[in-house]
N, C-alpha and C positions, 0 to 999 in steps of 0.2 A: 504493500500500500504506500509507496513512494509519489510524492507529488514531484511529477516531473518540473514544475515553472518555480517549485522550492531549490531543486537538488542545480536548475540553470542558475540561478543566483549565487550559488555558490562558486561558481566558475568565473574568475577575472572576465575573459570575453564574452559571460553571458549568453552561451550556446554550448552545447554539446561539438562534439568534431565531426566530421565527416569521412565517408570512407577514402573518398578522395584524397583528403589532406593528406592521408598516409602511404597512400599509393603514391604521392604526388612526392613523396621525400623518398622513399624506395624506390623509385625512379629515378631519382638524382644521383642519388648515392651510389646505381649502379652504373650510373655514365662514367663519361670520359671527365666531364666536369669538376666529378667530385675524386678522382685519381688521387692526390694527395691529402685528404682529410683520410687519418687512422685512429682506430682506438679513441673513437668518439661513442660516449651515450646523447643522445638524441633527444630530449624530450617534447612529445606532441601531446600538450596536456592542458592546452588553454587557459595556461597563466595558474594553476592550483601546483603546487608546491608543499606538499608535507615534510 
C-alpha cells in the first residue's frame, strides 16, 4: 500500500527513472566514447543518496 506521489517526493528530481535512462548510460559506457573511464560506480538514482 505504497502511495506512489509520496515515495516521488522523496526523490531530488521528483520522478521515478526511466528504463531508458539506463539503457541510455549502458550505451555509453559501451562505446568508443567512454574507452577510458575504469573502475567507475555509476549512480542512476535521481538525486536520493543514502
Amino acid at each position: 500500500d505504497l502511495d506512489m506521489n509520496e515515495l516521488k517526493r522523496m526523490v531530488p528530481a521528483n520522478r521515478f527513472g526511466k528504463v531508458e535512462e539506463v539503457a541510455y548510460l549502458a550505451s555509453f559506457l559501451a562505446s568508443e566514447k567512454a574507452a577510458y573511464i575504469t573502475g567507475e560506480v555509476i549512480n542512476i538514482n535521481g538525486g536520493i543518496y543514502a
